[in-house]
SERO-4910 file (N, C-alpha, C, O; in steps of 0.05 Angstrom, whole numbers):
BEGIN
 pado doro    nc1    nc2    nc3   cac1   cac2   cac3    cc1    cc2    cc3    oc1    oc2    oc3
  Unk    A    222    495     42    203    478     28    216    466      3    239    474     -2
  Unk    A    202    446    -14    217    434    -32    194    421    -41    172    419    -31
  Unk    A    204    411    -65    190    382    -83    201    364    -91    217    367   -110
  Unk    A    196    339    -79    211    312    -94    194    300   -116    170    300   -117
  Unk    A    207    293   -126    180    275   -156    171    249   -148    156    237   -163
  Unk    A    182    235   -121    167    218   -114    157    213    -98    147    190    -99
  Unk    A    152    229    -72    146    237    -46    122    253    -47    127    277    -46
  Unk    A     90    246    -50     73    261    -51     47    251    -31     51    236    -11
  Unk    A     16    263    -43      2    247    -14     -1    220    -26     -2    204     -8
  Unk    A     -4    209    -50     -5    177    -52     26    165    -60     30    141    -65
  Unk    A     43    181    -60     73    165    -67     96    171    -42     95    188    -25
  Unk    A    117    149    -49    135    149    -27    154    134    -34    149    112    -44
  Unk    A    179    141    -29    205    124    -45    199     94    -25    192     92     -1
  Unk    A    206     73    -46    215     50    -26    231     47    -22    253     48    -34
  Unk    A    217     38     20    237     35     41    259     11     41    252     -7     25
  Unk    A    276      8     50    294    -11     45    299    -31     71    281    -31     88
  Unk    A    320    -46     75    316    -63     98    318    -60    121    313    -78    136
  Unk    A    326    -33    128    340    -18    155    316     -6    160    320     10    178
  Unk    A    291     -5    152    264      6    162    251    -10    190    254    -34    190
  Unk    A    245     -4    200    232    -17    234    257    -37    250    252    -53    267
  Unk    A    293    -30    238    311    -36    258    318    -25    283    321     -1    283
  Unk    A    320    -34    299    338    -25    330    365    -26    316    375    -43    302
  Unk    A    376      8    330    403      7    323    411     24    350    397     34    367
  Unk    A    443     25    347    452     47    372    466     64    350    475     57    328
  Unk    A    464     91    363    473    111    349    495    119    374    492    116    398
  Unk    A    520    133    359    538    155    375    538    176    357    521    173    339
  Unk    A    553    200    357    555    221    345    589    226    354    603    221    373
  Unk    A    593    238    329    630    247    329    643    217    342    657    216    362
  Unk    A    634    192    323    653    172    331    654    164    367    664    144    376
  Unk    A    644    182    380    648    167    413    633    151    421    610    157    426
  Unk    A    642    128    424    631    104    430    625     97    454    610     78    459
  Unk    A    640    118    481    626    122    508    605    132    511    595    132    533
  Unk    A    588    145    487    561    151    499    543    155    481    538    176    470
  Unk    A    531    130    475    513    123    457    483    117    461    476    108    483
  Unk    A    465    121    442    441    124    455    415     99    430    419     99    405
  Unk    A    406     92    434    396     65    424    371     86    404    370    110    406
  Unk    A    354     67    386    339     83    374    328     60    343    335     37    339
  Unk    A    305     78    322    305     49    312    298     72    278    284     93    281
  Unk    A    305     68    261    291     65    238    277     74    230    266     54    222
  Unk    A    254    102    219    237    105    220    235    108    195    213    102    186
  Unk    A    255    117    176    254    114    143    276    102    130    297    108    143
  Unk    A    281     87    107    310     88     96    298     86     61    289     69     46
  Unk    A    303    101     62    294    106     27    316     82      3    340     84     -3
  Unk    A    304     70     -1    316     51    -23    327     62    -55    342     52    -72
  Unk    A    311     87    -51    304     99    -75    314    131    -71    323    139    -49
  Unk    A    313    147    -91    316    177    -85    298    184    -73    277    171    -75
  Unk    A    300    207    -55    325    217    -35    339    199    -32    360    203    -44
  Unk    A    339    180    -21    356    165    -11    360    166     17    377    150     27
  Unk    A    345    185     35    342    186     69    342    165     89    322    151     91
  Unk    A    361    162    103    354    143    134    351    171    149    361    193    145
  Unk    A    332    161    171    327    176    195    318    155    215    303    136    212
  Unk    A    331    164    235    327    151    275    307    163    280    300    185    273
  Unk    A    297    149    292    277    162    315    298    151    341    306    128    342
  Unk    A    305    169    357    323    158    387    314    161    404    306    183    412
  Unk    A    310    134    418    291    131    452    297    158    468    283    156    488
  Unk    A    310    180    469    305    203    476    284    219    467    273    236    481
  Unk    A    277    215    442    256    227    429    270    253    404    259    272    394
  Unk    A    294    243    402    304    262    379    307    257    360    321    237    365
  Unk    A    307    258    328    303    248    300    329    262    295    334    286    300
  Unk    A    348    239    280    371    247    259    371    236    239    358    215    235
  Unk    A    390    250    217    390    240    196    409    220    196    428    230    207
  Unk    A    419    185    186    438    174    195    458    190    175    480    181    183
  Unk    A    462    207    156    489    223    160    495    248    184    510    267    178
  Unk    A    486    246    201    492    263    216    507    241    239    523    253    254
  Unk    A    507    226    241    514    200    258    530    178    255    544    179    235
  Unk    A    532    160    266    543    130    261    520    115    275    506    124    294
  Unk    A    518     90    263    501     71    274    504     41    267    507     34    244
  Unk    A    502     21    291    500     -4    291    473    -15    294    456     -8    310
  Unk    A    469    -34    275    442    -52    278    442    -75    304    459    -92    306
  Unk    A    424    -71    320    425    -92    342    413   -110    339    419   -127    354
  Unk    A    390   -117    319    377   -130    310    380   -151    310    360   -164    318
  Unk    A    405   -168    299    408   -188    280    397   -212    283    401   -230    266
***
C-alpha cells in the first residue's frame, strides 16, 4: 500500500499525450514477437507512470517494456 499527494478520490496526476495511443509492445528488445496494446495512463506529472493495457489482456508498466506508437 502507499500514498501519493496527488492521486486521491477527487485528484489525479495529469495525463500526458501517450494516453488513449495504440502502441506495439516487445519485451527484452525482441522484435519477433510483439504484441499490440494501447495507453491506459501516462502521468505528465509525479509518479510519472505509463501503463499498457495489451490486447491479451495483460497490464505493464512501460518500464518493464519497449514500445512504438502506431498511431501517427
Amino acid at each position: 500500500m502507499g500514498l501519493v499527494r496527488n492521486i486521491g478520490f477527487d485528484r489525479f496526476p495529469e495525463q500526458g499525450k501517450y494516453k488513449g495511443r495504440t502502441v506495439r509492445v516487445c519485451f527484452e528488445y525482441d522484435l519477433s514477437r510483439t504484441v499490440d496494446g494501447v495507453v491506459i495512463r501516462d502521468d505528465a506529472e509525479f509518479p510519472g507512470r505509463t501503463i499498457i493495457q495489451l490486447d491479451d489482456g495483460r497490464v505493464v508498466l512501460a518500464s518493464e517494456c519497449q514500445f512504438q506508437l502506431l498511431d501517427d
